[in-house]
C-alpha positions in Angstrom: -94.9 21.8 -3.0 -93.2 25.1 -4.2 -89.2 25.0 -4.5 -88.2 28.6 -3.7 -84.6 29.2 -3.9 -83.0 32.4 -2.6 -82.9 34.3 -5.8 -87.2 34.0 -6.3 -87.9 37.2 -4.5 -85.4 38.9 -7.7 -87.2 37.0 -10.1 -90.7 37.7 -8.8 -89.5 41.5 -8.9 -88.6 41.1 -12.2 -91.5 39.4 -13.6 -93.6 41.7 -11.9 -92.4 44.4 -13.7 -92.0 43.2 -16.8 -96.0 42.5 -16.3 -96.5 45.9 -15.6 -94.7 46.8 -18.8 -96.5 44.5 -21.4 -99.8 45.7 -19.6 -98.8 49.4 -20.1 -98.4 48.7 -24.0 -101.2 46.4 -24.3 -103.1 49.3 -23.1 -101.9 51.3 -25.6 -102.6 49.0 -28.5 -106.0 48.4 -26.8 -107.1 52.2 -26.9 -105.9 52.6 -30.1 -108.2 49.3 -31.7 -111.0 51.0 -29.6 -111.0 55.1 -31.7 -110.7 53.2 -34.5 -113.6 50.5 -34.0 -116.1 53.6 -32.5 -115.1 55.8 -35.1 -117.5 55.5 -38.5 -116.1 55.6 -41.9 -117.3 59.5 -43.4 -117.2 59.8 -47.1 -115.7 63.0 -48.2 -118.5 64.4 -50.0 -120.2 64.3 -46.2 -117.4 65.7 -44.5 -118.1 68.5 -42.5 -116.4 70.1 -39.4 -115.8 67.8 -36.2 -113.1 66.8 -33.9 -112.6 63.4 -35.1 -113.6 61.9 -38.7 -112.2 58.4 -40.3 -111.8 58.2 -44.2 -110.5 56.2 -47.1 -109.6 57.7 -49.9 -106.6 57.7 -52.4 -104.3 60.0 -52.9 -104.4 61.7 -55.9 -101.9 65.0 -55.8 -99.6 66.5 -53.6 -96.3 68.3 -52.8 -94.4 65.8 -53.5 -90.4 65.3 -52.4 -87.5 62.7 -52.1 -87.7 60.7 -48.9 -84.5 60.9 -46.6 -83.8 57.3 -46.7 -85.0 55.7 -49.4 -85.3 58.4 -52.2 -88.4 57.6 -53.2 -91.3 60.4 -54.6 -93.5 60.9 -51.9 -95.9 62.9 -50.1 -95.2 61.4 -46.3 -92.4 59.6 -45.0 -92.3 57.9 -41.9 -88.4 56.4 -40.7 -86.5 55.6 -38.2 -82.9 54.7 -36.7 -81.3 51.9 -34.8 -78.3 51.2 -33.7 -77.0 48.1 -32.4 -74.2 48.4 -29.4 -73.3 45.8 -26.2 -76.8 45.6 -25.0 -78.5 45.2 -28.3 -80.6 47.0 -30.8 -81.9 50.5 -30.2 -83.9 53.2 -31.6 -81.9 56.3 -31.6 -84.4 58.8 -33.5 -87.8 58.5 -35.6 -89.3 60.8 -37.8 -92.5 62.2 -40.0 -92.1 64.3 -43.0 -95.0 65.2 -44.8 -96.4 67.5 -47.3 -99.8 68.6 -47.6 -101.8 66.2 -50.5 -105.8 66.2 -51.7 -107.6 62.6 -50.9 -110.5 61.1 -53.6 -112.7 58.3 -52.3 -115.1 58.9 -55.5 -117.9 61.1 -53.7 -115.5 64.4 -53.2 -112.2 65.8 -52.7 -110.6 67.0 -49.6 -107.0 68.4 -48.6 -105.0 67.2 -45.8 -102.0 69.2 -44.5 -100.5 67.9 -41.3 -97.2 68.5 -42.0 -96.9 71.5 -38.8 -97.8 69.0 -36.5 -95.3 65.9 -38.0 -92.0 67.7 -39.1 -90.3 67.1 -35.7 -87.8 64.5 -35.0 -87.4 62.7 -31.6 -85.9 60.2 -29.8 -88.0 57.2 -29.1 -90.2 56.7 -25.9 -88.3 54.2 -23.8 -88.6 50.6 -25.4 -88.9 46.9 -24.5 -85.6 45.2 -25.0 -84.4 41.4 -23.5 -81.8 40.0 -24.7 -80.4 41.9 -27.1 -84.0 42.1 -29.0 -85.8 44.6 -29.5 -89.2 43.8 -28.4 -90.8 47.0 -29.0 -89.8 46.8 -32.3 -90.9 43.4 -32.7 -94.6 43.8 -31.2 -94.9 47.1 -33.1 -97.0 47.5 -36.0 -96.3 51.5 -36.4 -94.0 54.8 -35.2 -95.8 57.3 -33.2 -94.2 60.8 -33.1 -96.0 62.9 -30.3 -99.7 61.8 -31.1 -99.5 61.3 -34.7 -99.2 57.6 -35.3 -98.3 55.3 -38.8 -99.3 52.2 -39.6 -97.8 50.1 -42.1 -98.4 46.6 -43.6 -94.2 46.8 -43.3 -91.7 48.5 -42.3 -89.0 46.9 -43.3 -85.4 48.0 -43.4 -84.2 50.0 -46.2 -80.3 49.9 -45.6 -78.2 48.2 -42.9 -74.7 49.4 -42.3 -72.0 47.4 -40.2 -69.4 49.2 -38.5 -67.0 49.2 -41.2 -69.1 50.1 -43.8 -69.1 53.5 -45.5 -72.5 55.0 -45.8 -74.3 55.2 -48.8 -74.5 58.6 -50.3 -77.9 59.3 -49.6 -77.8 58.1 -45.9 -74.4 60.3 -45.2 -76.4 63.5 -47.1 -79.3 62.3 -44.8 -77.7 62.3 -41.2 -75.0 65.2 -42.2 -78.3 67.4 -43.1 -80.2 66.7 -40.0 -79.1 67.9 -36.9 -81.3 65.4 -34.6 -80.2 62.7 -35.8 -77.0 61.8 -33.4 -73.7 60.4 -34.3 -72.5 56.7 -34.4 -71.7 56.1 -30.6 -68.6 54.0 -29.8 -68.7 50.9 -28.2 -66.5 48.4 -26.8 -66.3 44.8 -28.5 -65.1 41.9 -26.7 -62.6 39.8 -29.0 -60.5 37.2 -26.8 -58.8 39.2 -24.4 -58.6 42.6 -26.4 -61.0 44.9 -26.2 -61.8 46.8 -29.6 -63.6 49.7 -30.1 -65.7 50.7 -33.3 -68.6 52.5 -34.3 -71.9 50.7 -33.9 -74.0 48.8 -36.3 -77.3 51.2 -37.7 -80.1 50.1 -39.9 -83.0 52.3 -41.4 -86.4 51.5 -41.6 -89.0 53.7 -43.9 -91.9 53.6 -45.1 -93.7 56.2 -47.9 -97.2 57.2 -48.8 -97.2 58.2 -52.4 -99.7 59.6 -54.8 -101.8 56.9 -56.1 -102.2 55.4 -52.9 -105.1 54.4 -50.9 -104.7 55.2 -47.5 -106.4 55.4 -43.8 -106.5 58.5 -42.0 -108.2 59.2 -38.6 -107.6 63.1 -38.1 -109.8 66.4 -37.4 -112.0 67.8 -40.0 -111.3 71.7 -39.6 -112.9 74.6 -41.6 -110.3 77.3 -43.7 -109.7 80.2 -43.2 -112.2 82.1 -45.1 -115.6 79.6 -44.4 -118.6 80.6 -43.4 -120.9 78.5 -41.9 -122.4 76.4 -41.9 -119.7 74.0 -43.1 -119.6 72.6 -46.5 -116.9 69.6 -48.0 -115.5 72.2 -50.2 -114.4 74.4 -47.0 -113.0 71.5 -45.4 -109.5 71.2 -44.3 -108.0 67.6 -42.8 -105.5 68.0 -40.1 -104.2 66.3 -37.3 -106.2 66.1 -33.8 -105.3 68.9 -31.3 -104.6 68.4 -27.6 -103.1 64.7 -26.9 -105.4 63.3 -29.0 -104.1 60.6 -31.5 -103.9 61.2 -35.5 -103.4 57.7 -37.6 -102.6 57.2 -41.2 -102.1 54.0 -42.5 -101.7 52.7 -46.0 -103.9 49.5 -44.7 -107.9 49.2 -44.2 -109.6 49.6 -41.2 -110.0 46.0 -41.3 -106.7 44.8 -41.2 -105.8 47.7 -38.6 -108.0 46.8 -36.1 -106.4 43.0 -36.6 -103.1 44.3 -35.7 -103.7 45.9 -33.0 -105.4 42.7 -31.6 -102.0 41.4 -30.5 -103.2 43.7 -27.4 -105.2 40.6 -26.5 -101.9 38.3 -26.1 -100.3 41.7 -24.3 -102.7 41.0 -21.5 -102.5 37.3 -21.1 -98.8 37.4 -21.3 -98.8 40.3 -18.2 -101.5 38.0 -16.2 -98.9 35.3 -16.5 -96.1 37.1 -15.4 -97.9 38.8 -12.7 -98.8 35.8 -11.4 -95.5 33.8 -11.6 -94.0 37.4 -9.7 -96.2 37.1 -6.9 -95.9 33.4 -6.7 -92.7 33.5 -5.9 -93.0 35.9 -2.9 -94.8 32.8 -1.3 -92.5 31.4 1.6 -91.5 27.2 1.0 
């Protein structure tokens, strides 16, 4: 027999769209594990013009600069912000920088410049959270910015600064110099009977991609400027996809890619499960 009690049909709502939630990501994860899987590996010294190409390759030069966060020589950096107030941790703002840099995978060389398409900031696409967590964050193995998308083996948290911390110099220069990036908010702690207001808590996660570094990109292999075709690797430029179509770089293989973005599998189950608890409780005692 099933014990209902008055509050089932809130629960069931709940649960029901907190399935439709986890399905809605797993589907993401799931499309992005399927361009990858279709799309064959190209060696540069093949490459010639197409919509979507995969490579490998190191990176061997660049225009190199000083990360925002971390201060660290690189040709790409990919960070974010989060700050934690009375309903838990949040991401306030994500961004790409990048500079154009030339890949080597041993049969050629090949630029990439997709640093039109990356430069903007924006505030994050609404998130999982439950319980103060920040689920999102947790099930998350990259940060997408429109439809260009970075995937690290980490992305761990290069400074965390409490409320009555001062900032380090490099994160004040940082947030003073962008104007996206918003300002502390206040918010209102509980402490006995008083209530106190301070600044929130923010940490900053970035990760780099550096010259010297082997790296995954799937991207669109476009001709310069002054080619004539038919297409050549030397008249090759990589850039990211056009239209809504996605752009990855990783500094992992395909391999372990594809194995991260398998967690879509446990996505689904978890969703059937919820789905069915939700609609389970709808059933009369």
């Amino acid at each position: 027999m099933i014990m209902i009690s008055f509050h089932a049909p809130v629960v069931g709502t709940v649960l029901l769209i907190a399935a439709v939630l986890t399905g809605w990501y797993s589907r993401r994860l799931h499309r992005r594990q399927s361009i990858i899987s279709k799309t064959p590996t190209t060696d540069l010294g093949q490459l010639s013009e197409a919509p979507i190409v995969e490579v490998q390759a190191e990176v061997i030069d660049g225009e190199t600069f000083d990360s925002p966060i971390g201060n660290k020589e690189c040709v790409l950096s990919v960070w974010e912000v989060d700050e934690y107030d009375d309903t838990g941790w949040e991401t306030r703002v994500s961004g790409i920088d990048a500079r154009p840099f030339i890949l080597d995978d041993g049969t050629g060389q090949t630029r990439v410049d997709i640093e039109d398409q990356v430069k903007a900031k924006s505030n994050s696409e609404w998130e999982i959270n439950w319980g103060g967590l920040d689920i999102d964050r947790m099930l998350s193995v990259g940060v997408s910015i429109d439809d260009v998308y970075c995937v690290f083996d980490e992305f761990s948290v290069e400074h965390s600064v409490s409320s009555d911390c001062e900032l380090p110099p490099q994160i004040a220069a940082f947030e003073s110099a962008d104007p996206d990036i918003p300002e502390r908010s206040e918010s209102i702690i509980k402490l006995g009977e008083m209530d106190l207001e301070s600044k929130s808590k923010r940490r900053y996660f970035e990760e780099t991609i550096t010259p010297g570094q082997e790296i995954y990109l799937l991207c669109e292999a476009t001709a310069t400027g002054e080619t004539t075709h038919p297409t050549g690797p030397d008249d090759i430029v990589l850039k990211s996809r056009q239209g809504e179509e996605l752009t990855i770089i990783s500094d992992q293989t395909q391999t372990d890619i594809i194995a991260d973005f398998n967690q879509y599998r446990w996505g689904y189950a978890a969703a059937g499960i919820m789905a069915l608890i939700g609609l389970i409780s709808f059933i009369p005692s």
